[in-house]
C-alpha positions as CSV (number, residue, x, y, z in Angstrom):
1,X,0.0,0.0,0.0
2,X,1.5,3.3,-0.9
3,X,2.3,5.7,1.7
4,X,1.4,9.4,1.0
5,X,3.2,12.3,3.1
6,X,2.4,15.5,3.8
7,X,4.2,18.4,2.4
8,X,5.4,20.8,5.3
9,X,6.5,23.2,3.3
10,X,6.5,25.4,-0.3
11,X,8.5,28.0,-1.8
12,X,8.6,29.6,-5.0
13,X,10.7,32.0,-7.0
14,X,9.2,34.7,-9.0
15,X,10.9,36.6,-11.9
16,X,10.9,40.6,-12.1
17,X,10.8,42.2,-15.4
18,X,9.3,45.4,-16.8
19,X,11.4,45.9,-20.1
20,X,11.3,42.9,-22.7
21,X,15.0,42.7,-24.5
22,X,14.1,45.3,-27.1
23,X,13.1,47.7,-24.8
24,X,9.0,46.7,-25.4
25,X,7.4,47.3,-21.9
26,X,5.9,44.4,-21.2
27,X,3.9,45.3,-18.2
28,X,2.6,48.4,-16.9
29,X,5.2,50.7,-15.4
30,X,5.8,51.2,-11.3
31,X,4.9,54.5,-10.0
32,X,8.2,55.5,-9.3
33,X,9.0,55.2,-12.8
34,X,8.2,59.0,-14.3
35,X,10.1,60.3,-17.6
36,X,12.1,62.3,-15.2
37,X,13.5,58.9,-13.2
38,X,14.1,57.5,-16.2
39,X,16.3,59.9,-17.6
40,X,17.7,59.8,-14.9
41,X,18.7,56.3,-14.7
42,X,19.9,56.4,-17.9
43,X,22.1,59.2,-17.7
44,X,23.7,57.4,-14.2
45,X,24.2,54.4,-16.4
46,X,26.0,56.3,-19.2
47,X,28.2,58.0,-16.6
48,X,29.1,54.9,-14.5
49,X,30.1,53.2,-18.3
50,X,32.0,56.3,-19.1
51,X,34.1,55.8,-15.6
52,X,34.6,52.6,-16.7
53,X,36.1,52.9,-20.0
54,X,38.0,55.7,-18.7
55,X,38.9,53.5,-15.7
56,X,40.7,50.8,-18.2
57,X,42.4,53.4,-19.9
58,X,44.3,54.1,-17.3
59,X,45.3,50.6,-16.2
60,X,46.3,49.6,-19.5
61,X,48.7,52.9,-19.5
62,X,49.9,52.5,-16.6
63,X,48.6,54.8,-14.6
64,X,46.2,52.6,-12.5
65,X,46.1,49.0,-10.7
66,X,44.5,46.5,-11.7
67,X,40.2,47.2,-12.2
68,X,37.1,45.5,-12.2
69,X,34.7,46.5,-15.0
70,X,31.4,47.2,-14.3
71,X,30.4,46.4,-18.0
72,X,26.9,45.4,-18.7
73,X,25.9,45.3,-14.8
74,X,25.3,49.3,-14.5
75,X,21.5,48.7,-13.9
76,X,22.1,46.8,-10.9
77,X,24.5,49.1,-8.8
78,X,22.3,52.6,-10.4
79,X,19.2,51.2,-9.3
80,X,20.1,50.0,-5.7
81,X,21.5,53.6,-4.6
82,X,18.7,55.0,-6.2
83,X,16.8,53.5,-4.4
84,X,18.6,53.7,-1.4
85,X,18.0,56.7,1.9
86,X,20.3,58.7,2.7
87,X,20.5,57.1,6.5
88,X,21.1,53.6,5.3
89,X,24.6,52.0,4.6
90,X,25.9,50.7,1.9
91,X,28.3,47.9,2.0
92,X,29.6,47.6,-1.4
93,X,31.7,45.1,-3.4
94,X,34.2,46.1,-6.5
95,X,31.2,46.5,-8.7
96,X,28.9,49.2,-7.6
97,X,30.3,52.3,-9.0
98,X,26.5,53.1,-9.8
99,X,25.4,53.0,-6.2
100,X,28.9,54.7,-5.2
101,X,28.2,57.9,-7.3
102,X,24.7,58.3,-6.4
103,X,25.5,58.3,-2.5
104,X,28.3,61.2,-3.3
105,X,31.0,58.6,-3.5
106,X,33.7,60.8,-6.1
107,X,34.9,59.5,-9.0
108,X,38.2,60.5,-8.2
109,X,38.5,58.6,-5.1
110,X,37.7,55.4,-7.0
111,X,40.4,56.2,-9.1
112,X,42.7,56.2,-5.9
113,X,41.7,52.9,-4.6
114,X,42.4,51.4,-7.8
115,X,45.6,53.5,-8.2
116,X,47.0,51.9,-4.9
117,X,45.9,54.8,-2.5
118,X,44.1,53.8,0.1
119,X,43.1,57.5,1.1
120,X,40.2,56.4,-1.6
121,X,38.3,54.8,0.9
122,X,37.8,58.3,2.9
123,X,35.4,59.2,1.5
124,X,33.7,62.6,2.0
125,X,30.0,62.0,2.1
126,X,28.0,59.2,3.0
127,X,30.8,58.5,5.9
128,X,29.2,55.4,7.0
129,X,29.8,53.5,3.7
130,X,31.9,50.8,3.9
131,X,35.1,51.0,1.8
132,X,35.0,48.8,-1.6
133,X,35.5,45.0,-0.4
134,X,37.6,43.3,-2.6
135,X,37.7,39.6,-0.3
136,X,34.8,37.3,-1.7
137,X,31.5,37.5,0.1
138,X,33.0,39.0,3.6
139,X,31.0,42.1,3.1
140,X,27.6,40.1,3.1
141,X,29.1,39.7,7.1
142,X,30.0,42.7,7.9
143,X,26.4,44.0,6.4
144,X,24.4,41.9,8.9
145,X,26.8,43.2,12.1
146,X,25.1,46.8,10.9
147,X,22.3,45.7,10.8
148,X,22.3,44.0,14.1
149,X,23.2,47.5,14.9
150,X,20.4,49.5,13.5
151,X,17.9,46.7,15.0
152,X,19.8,47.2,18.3
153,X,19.3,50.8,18.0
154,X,15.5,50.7,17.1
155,X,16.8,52.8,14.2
156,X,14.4,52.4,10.8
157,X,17.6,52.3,8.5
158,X,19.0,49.0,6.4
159,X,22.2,47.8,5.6
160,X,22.7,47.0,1.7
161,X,25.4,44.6,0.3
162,X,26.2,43.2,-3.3
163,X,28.6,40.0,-4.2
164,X,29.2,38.8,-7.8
165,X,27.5,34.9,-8.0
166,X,30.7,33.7,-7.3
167,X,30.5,34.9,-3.7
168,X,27.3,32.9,-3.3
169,X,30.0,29.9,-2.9
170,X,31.5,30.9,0.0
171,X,30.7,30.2,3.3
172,X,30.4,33.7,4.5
173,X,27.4,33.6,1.9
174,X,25.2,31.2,3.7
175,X,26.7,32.3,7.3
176,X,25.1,35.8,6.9
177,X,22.2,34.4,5.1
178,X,21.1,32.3,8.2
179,X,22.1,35.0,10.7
180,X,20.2,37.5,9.0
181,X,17.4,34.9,9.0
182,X,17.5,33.8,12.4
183,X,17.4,37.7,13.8
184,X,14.9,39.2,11.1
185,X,17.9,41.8,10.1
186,X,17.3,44.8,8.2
187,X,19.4,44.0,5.2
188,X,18.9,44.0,1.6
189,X,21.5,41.1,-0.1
190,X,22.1,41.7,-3.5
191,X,23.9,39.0,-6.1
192,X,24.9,40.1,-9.3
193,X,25.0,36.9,-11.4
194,X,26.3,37.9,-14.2
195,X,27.3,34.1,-14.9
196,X,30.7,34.0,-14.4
197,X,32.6,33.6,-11.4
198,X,36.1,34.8,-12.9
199,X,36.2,31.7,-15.5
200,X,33.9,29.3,-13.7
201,X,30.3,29.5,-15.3
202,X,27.1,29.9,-13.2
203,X,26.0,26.5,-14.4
204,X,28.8,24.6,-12.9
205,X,28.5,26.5,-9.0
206,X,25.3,25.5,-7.9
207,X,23.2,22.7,-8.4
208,X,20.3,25.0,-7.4
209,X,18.2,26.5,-10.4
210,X,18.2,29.6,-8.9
211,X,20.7,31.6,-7.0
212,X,17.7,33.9,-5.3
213,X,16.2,30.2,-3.6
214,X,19.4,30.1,-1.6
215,X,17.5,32.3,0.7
216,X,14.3,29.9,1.6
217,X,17.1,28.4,4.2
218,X,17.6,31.3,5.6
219,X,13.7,31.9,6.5
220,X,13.3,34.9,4.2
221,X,12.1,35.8,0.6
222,X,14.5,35.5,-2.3
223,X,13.8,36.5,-6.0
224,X,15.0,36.9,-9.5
225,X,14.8,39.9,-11.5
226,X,16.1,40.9,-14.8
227,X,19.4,42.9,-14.2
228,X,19.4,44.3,-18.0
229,X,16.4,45.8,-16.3
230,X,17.3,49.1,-14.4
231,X,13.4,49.7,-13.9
232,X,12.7,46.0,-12.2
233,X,15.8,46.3,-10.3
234,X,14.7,49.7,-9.2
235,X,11.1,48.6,-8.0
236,X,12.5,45.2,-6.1
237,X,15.1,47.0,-4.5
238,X,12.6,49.6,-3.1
239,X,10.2,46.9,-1.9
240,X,13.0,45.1,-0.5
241,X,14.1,47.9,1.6
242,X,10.6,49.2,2.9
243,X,10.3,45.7,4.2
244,X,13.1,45.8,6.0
245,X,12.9,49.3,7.0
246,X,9.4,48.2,8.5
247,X,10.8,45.3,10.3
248,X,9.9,42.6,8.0
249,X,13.6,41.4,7.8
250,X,16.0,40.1,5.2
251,X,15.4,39.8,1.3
252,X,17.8,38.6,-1.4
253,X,17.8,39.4,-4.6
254,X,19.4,37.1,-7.3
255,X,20.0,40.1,-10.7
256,X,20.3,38.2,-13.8
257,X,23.4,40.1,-15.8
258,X,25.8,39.5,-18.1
259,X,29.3,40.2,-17.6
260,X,30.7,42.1,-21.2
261,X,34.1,42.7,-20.0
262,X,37.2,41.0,-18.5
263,X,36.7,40.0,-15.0
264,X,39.4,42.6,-14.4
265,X,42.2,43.9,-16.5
266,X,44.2,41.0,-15.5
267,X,41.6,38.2,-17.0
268,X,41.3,37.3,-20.7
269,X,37.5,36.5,-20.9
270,X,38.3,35.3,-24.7
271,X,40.1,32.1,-23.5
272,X,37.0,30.8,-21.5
273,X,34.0,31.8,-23.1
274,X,32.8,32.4,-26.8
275,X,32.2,34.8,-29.2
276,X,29.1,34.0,-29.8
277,X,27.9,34.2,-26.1
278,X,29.3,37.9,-26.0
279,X,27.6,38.9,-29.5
280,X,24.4,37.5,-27.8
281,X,24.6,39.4,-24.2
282,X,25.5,42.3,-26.1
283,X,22.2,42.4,-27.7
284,X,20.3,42.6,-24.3
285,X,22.7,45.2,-22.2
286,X,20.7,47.6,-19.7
287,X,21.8,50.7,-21.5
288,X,20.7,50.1,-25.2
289,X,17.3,48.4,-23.8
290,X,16.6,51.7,-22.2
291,X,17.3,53.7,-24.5
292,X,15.5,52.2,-27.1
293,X,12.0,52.7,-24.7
294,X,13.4,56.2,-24.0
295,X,13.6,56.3,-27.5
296,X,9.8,55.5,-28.4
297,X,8.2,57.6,-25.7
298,X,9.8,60.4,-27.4
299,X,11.7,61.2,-24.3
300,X,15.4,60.8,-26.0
301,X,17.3,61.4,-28.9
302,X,20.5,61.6,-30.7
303,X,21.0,65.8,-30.1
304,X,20.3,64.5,-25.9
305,X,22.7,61.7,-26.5
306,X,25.6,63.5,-27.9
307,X,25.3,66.1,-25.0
308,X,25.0,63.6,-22.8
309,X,28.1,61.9,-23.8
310,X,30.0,65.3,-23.8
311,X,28.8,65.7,-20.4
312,X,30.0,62.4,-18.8
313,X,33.5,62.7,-20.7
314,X,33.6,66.2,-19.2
315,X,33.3,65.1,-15.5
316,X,35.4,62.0,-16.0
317,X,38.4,64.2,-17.3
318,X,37.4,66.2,-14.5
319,X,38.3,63.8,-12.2
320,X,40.9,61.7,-13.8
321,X,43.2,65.1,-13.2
322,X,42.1,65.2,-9.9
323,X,43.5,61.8,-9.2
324,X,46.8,62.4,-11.2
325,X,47.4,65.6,-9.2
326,X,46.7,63.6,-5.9
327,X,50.0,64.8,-3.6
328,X,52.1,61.8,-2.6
329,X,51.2,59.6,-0.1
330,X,53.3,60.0,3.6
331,X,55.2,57.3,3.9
332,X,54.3,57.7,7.9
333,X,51.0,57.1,7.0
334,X,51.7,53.3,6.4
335,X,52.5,52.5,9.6
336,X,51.0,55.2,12.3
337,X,47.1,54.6,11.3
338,X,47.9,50.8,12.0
339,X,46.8,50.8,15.8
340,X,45.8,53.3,17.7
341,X,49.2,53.6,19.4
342,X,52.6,52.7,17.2
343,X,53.9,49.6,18.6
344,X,57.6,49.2,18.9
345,X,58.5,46.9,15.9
346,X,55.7,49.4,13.8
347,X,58.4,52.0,15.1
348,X,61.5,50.2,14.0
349,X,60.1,49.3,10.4
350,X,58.5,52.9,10.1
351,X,62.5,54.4,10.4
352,X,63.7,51.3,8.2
353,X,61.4,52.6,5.8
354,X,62.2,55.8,5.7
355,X,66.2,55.1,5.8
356,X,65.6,53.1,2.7
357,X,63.7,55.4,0.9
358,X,66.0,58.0,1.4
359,X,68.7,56.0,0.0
360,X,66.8,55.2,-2.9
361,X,65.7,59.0,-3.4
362,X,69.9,59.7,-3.6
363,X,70.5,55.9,-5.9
């Protein structure tokens, strides 16, 4: 005799989207979504890509480290700070220039991190923003200790954090995930999947279907939205935060990108994936999609665009001078904002340090 059992528990996924590929809408727009917003969002997006071209310029001359393009994913980071509060915190990984810029993050200091200087992580608004975290998935912790913080503190503000799908394979992933769970946090997790993890493919991480059901274990909601979508993005990441800000806890959001670029200017995407793959996700990006809709609501064309373009190159030269007229770091700068107090072997390395570059200044 067969034994039936009874199910205990269902969960389900649901898929965002507002803007088909082509830029058709395909359902009826959010109310946050006015002509003026979405100019707005598109001109944010055209910025943060004109940073980032810019950005690999200098690398490949020489005149930056080694950078992470943002290529293809500017929806995701321009929609979270938009729809971000002033009051909340934003915990950001090495692909959220969009969110940076909104929350008065200056170009020219992300030039400095990436040129080495680490005085680009002072930044001179939005002080409570975390510095960009380069280790994988360590800043999905450090967003649920804030959080425990504003919950502590009864204050209605939320911690936001991004990884790449990558991080979703480390243990710090599911560690904040069921900590965040378990206390009802006021965070917002996002995860860019833009489908490659440096050279390892999204299909080969996870033997999940979705990234965003990683979150059922945690005992909150997870979903899936297009991240070619700047207008879905936008409206998830606003419900997202009200619920937390209302304290309804913890919501991840699994953005489906594309990555167009290098990992960073030290990968060579071309070895791993093909041609064909890029010509495709080319075809989808979040910047062409809304322009095209811009485009046949009469609210942009090509005299907007090329003013636009001059303006964006404009601000970026503006601030790629800043950063190559940044005064020289202090060598003493190394070692006395180590500890609060200079230890002694911090005291004997800092005059080392000094001896030797003075001997190196006279060859």
């Amino acid at each position: 005799m067969e034994t039936t059992f009874p199910v205990v528990a269902n969960f389900e996924v649901t898929y965002h989207q507002y803007l088909g590929e082509n830029g058709e809408l395909i359902r009826p727009l959010p109310a946050f979504a006015t002509p003026d917003v979405l100019q707005f969002l598109y001109k944010e997006m055209v910025l943060v890509r004109t940073f980032d071209t810019k950005a690999i310029n200098l690398q490949r001359t020489g005149k930056m480290g080694t950078y992470p393009s943002i290529l293809g994913q500017e929806a995701i980071s321009v929609a979270m700070g938009n729809a971000m509060q002033k009051e909340d915190v934003l915990i950001p990984y090495y692909r959220d220039q969009g969110a940076q810029f909104q929350r008065g993050t200056a170009m020219e200091d992300i030039f400095r991190y990436w040129g080495g200087d680490e005085r680009g992580s002072n930044f001179r608004h939005s002080r409570e923003d975390f510095p960009i975290c380069v280790p994988i998935a360590t800043q999905y912790l450090h967003a649920t200790g804030i959080a425990k913080a504003f919950q502590y503190r009864k204050q209605p503000r939320v911690a936001v954090t991004a990884i790449g799908d990558g991080g979703t394979s480390k243990g710090d992933f599911y560690e904040a995930l069921n900590l965040a769970g378990a206390w009802n946090l006021p965070v917002v997790f996002v995860v860019n999947n833009n489908q490659w993890a440096i050279s390892v493919p999204r299909s080969i991480q996870t033997g999940t279907q979705t990234i965003a059901q990683k979150a059922f274990a945690g005992g909150f909601p997870g979903l899936q939205v297009d991240g070619n979508d700047v207008i879905a993005v936008r409206q998830v990441m606003s419900d997202a935060l009200e619920r937390a800000r209302n304290g309804h806890g913890p919501t991840l959001i699994e953005a489906v990108s594309y990555r167009l670029g290098d990992h960073t200017t030290a990968d060579d995407a071309s070895r791993y994936r093909s041609k064909e793959e890029l010509h495709a996700a080319w075809e989808k990006e979040p910047i062409l999609r809304l322009r095209k809709y811009l485009i046949a609501q009469g609210l942009w064309d090509d005299q907007r665009e090329e003013r636009l373009l001059a303006d964006c190159q404009a601000q970026v030269a503006q601030a790629v001078e800043a950063y190559e007229q940044t005064p020289k770091a202090n060598i003493d700068d190394i070692f006395d904002y180590t500890y609060e107090t200079l230890t002694e072997p911090l005291k004997e390395q800092k005059a080392y340090a000094k001896r030797f570059k003075e001997k190196a200044h006279h060859g």
